[in-house]
N, C-alpha and C positions, 0 to 999 in steps of 0.2 A: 442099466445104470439108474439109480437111485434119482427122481424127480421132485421135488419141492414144491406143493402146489397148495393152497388153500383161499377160500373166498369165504366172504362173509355179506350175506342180503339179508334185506328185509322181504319179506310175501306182504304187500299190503292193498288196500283194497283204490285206494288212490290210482293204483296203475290197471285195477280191474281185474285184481287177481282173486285167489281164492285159497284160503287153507286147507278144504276138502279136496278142492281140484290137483292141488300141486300135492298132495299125498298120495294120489291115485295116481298119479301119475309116476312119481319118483318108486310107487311102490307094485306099477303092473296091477293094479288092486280096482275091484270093482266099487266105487264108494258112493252112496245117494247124500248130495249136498241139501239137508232138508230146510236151510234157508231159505235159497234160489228155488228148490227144488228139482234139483236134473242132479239125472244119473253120470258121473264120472264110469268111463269102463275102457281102461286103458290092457286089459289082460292079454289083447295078442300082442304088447309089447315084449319086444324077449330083454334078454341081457341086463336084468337082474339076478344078480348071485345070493343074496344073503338080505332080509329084513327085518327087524325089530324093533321093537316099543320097550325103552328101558324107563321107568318112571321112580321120584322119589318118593320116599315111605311115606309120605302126608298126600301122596296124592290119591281120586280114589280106584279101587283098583279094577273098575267099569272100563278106566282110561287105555288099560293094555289094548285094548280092542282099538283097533285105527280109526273106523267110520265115526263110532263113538267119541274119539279123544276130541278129535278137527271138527265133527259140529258144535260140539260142547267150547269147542275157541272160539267157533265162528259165534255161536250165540253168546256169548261171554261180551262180544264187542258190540259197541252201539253204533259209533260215526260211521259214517260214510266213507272215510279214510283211515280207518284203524289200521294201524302194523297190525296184523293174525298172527305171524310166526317170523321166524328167523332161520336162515339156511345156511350154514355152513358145508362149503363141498373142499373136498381132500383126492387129492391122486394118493391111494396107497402104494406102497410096496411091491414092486415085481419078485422083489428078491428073497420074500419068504412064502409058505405054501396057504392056503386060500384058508386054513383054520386058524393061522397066526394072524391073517388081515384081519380079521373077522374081530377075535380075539383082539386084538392090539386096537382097533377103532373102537369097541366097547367098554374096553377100561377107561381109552382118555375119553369118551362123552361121560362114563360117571364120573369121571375127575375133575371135568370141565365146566361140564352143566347139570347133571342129575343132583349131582352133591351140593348146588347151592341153588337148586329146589326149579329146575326147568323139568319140561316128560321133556323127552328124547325122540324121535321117530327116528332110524338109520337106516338107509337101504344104501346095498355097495352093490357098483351094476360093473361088469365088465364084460364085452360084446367079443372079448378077443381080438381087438385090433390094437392092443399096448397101451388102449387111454386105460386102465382101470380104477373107478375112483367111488368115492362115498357122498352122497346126502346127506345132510342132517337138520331137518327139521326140529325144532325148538320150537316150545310157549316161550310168551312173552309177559306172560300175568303169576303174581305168585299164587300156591295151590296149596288146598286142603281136603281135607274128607269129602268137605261138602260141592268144593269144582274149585271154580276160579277167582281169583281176590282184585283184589288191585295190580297195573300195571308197575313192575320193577325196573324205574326209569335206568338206572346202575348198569342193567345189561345192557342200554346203549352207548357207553363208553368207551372211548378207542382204547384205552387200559388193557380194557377185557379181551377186546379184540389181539391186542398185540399180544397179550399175555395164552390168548390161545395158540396162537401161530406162532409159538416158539414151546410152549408144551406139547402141539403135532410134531415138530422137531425134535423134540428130546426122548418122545416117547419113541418114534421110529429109531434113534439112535442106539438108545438101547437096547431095543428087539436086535439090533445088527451088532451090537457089540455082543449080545449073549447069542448070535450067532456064528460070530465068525467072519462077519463081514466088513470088510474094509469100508466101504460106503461110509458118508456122513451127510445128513443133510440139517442144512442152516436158513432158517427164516429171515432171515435179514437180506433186503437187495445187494446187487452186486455191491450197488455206490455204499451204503453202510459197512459193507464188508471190507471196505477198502481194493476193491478190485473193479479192472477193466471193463 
């Protein structure tokens, strides 16, 4: 049965977090945070399926490389309490096959966020216990050839948020009606829905 699930955080440094950390980590990935200086090496974690760096054309394309994109955020930021990144996590789909999640999560982050100028980091981890869902790390500053610009207040907007969490919905919708599948899932709580 078809689940509904999406979150929206910030990674910021206020709570004593790290953009290099929390990539190595969502990504199984060995990464040297050259800020701090310490080795992130998360690699005997298992139940990671699928990882990628989708970036938009202005950004530079040094950035595909993960260790590179997350210190180049982390040094981008000065305060003490800078947001670094933004993480959007999703329960995909049990009901299509593991190249359609895959698929179907990279279209909507370039639809969502690549296309109005965020890099993307995605890892979709599923451990085989029925949770199986996605990461997605997101910049927080607009980009160019040359790194990182100014912070793009706009993506903190509840607009945007809601506006994604109903485009995970529609995008999975689709994938199910061009499957065959009765399933529908609706971002809206029950109480907006009108139901018990």
């Amino acid at each position: 049965m078809a689940i509904y699930h999406s979150t929206a955080k910030i990674i910021g440094r206020s709570a004593g977090r790290s953009a290099v950390a929390a990539a190595a980590y969502r990504s199984a990935d060995k990464i040297v945070d050259q800020r701090q200086r310490i080795t992130h090496d998360y690699t005997r974690k298992g139940g990671v399926a699928h990882t990628e760096i989708i970036l938009p054309a202005n950004a530079p394309a040094t950035f595909i490389d993960r260790e590179t994109l997350w210190n180049a955020v982390e040094k981008s930021e000065r305060r003490k309490d800078s947001q670094v990144a933004r993480e959007i996590g999703l329960a995909w789909p049990i009901e299509v096959d593991r190249q359609e999640q895959i698929d179907l999560v990279c279209e909507y982050v370039k639809d969502c966020f690549v296309r109005i100028g965020m890099c993307a980091d995605i890892c979709l981890h599923d451990k085989g216990d029925g949770n199986p869902h996605a990461h997605i790390m997101l910049t927080t500053r607009t980009v160019t050839r040359d790194g990182f610009l100014k912070k793009c207040r706009d993506w903190n907007k509840k607009d945007y948020v809601e506006l994604w969490r109903e485009k995970w919905a529609t995008a999975c919708n689709r994938l199910f009606e061009q499957k065959g599948i009765s399933e529908r899932l609706d971002h809206r709580s029950y109480e907006r829905q009108g139901k018990e």
